[in-house]
C-alpha distance (Angstrom), angle and dihedral (degrees) to the residues before:
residue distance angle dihedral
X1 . . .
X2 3.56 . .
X3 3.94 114.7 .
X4 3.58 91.3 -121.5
X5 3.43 95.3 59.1
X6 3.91 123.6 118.9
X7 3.67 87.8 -138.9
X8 3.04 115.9 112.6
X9 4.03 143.6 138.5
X10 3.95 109.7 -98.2
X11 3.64 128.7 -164.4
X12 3.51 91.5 -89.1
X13 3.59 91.1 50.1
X14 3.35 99.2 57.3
X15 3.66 97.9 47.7
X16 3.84 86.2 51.6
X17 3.44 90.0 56.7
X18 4.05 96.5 59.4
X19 3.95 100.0 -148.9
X20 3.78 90.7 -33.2
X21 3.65 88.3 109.0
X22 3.91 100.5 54.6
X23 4.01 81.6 52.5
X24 3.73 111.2 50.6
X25 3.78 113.1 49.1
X26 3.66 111.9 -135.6
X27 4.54 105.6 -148.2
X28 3.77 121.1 -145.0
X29 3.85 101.9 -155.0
X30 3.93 113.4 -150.5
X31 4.05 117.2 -124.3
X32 3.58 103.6 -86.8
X33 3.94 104.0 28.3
X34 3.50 114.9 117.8
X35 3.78 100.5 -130.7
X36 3.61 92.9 -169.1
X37 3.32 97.7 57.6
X38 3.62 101.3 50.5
X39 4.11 99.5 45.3
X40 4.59 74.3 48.9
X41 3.66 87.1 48.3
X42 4.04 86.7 50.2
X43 4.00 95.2 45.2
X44 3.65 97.7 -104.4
X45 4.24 116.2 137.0
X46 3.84 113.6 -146.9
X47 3.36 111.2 -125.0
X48 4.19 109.9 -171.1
X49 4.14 113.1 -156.3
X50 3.80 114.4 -136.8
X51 3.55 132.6 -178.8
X52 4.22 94.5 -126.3
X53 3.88 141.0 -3.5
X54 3.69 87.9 41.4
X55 3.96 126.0 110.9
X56 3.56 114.9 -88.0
X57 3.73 111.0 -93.8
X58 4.37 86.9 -135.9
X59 4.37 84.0 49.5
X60 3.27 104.5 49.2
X61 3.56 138.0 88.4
X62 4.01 109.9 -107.7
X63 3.91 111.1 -169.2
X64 3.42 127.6 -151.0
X65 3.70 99.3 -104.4
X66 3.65 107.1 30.8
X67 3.97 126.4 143.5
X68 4.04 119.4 -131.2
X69 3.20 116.4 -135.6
X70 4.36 117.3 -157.5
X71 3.71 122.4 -178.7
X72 3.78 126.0 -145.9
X73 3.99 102.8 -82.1
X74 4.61 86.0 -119.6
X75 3.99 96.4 41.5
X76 3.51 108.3 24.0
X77 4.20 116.8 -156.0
X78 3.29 121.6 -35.0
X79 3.96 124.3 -101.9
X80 2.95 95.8 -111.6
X81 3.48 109.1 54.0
X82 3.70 93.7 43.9
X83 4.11 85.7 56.7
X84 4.01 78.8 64.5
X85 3.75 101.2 44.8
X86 3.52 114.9 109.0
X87 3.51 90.3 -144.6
X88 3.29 147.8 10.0
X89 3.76 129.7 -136.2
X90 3.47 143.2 -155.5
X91 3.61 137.7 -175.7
X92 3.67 112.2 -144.0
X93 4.00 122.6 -128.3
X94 3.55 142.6 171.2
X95 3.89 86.8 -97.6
X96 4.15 86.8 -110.4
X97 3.64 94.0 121.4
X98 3.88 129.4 21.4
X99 3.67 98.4 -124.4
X100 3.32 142.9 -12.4
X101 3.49 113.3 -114.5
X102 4.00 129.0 -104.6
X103 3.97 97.6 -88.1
X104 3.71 93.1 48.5
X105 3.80 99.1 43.2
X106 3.88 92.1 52.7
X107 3.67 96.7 41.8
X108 3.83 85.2 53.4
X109 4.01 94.3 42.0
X110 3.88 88.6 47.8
X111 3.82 93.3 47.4
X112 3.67 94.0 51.3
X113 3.57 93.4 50.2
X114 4.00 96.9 50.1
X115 3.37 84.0 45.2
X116 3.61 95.3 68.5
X117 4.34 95.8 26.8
X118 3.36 92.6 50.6
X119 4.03 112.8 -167.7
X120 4.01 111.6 -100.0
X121 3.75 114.1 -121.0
């Protein structure tokens, strides 16, 4: 997320998130780093989440290192970036509702993945 961004994880947020917080590190990116080319340079894929035309989430292949990509619930992600997503993902609905919003579609993305990495004991 870009280091200017007002996003950030309040209090509340935090405490909503149960110890999820402590374990997944949230990145500010600096103005003028190339993002995607540094979680490539680490062996991540970029996967971008969109609400239709995308491969279903349960269909596609998830790798083991592979960074999520969410876009705000109004605007979505940017063109840009999703011309440099590896993939792009989409949770399939009963077509009720557009979307789901941001809370739901990452706890579903997330699940899914751990579902097929399962932690090592």
């Amino acid at each position: 997320m870009p280091a200017t961004s007002t996003l950030t994880l309040s209090g509340a947020a935090v405490r909503v998130a149960e110890g999820g917080a402590e374990a997944v590190p949230l990145v500010h990116a600096e103005p003028g780093e190339d993002a995607v080319a540094a979680l490539r340079g680490a062996g991540f894929a970029l996967a971008a989440t969109v609400p239709r035309a995308g491969v279903s989430l349960f269909d596609a292949e998830l790798p083991p290192r592979i960074a999520l990509v969410f876009g705000a619930e109004e605007t979505g992600i940017g063109e840009a970036l999703l011309a440099a997503a590896d993939l792009r993902l989409t949770i399939p609905g009963t077509g009720a509702v557009e979307s789901l919003n941001i809370a739901a579609s990452a706890a579903v993305c997330f699940a899914e993945w751990r579902r097929r990495h399962p932690l090592r004991a």
